[in-house]
C-alpha positions in Angstrom: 122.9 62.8 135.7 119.1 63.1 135.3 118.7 65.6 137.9 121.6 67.5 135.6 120.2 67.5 132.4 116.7 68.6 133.5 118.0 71.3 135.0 120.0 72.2 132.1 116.5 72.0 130.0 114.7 73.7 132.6 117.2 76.9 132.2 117.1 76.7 128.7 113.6 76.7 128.5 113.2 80.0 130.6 116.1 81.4 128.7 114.1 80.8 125.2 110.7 82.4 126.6 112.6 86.1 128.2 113.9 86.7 124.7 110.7 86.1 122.6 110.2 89.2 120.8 108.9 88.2 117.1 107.4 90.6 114.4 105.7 88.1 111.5 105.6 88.7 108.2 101.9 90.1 109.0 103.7 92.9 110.8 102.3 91.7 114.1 104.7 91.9 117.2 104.2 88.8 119.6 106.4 89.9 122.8 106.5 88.1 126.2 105.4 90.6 129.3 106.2 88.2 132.2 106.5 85.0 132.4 103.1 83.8 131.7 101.8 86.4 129.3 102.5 87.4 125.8 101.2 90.1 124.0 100.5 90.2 120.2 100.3 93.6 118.6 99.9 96.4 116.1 100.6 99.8 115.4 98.3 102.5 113.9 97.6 102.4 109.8 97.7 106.6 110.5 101.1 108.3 109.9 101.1 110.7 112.1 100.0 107.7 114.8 101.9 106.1 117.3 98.7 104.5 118.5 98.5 100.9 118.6 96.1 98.0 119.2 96.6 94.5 121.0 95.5 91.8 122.8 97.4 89.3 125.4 97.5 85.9 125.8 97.9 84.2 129.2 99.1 80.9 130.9 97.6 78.6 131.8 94.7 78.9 129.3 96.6 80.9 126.4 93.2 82.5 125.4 93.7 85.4 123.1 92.0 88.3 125.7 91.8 91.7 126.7 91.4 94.5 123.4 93.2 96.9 124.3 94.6 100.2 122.6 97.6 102.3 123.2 96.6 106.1 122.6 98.7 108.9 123.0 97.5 112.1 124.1 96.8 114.3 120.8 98.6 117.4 121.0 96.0 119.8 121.5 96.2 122.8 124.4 92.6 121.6 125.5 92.8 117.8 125.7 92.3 116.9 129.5 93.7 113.2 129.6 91.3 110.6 131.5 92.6 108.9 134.6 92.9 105.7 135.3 89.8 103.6 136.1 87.7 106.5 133.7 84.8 104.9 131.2 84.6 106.7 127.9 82.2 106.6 125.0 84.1 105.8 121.5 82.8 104.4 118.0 84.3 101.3 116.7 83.9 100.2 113.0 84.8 97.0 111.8 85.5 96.0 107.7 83.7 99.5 107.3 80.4 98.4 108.2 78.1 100.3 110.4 79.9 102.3 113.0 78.9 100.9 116.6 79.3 102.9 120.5 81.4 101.0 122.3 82.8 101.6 126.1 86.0 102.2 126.8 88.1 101.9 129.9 91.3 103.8 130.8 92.8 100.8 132.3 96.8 102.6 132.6 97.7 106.0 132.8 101.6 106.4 132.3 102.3 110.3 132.8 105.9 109.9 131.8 104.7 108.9 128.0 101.8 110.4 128.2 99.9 107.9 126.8 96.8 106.0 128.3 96.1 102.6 127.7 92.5 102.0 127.3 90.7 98.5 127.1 87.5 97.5 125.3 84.2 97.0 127.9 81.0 95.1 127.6 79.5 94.3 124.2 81.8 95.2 120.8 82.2 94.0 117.2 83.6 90.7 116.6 87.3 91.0 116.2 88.5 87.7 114.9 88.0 87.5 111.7 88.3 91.9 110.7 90.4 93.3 108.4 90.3 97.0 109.5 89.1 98.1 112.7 88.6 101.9 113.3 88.5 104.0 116.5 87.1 107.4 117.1 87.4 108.3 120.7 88.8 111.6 122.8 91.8 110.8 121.5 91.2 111.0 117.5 90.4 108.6 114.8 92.9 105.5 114.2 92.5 102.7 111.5 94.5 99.3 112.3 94.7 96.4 109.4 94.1 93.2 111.5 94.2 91.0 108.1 95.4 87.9 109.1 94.7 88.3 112.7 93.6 85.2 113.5 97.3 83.5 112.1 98.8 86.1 115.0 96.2 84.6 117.4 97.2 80.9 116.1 100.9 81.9 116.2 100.9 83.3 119.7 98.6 80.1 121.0 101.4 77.8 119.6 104.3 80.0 121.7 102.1 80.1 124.9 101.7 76.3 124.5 105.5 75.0 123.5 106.6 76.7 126.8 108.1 74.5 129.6 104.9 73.0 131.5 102.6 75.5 133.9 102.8 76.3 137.4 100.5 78.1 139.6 102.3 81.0 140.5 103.0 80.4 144.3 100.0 82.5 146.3 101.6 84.7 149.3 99.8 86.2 151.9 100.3 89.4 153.5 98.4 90.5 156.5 95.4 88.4 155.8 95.5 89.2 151.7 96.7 86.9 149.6 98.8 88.6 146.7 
């Protein structure tokens, strides 16, 4: 009977964490990408945007990681749209102080939405405590309002942490790599 009703729990459990998809009152979107990772996120302030910034959170740790930024090609005739693996110069502002270089990596390249995703590289602005964060890079300017981004971050700790307990994804190896 035991054996029965952790089972039951166990399902359950896994049943609850596939579906999470919540947007908070913030307008932040915490949605589960696998089973150990969620990602918390926001769209561009810009109306004519579908640009949008996040960051994930993984198990076991559920450490809010990774900027990142979702950019769509702009729809000039001359843009020539980075592949993957490419560094890029960009400015990033942060509660409209002084406007810092940052580095830039195209991290995806996804031809069929032509969109890149592009990740933040060595030393950047604080981002836990901003407001608004701006962007100028090849692909335009964006502004995102990150008020309250640290109740998203405490939010999506609290989901990575309420899941059934952690295990170590089993390792495999295939000729001599593990995987």
């Amino acid at each position: 009977m035991k054996y029965l009703v952790g089972l039951l729990s166990l399902i359950s459990s896994l049943l609850a964490y596939s579906e999470i998809q919540i947007t908070t009152i913030d307008s932040w979107r915490i949605v589960n990408a696998g089973e150990h990772t969620l990602l918390v996120n926001k769209f561009s302030e810009n109306p004519d945007s579908k640009n949008g910034f996040l960051f994930q959170m993984s198990r076991p740790h559920c450490l809010c990681e990774e900027p990142t930024f979702v950019m769509y090609s702009p729809e000039d005739e001359d843009f020539v749209r980075p592949s993957e693996d490419t560094r890029l110069n960009g400015e990033l502002r942060v509660d409209f102080k002084k406007w810092k270089e940052v580095e830039l990596e195209v991290f995806l390249a996804l031809e069929e939405r032509n969109q890149n995703i592009i990740r933040l590289r060595g030393t950047f602005p604080s981002l836990r405590d901003a407001n608004i964060i701006q962007l100028d890079s090849i692909y335009g300017s964006d502004t995102w309002v990150l008020k309250h981004i640290g109740h998203a971050m405490e939010q999506a700790t609290k989901l990575c942490e309420s899941f059934i307990p952690y295990e170590e994804p089993e390792v495999k190896e295939t000729k001599g790599k593990k995987v």
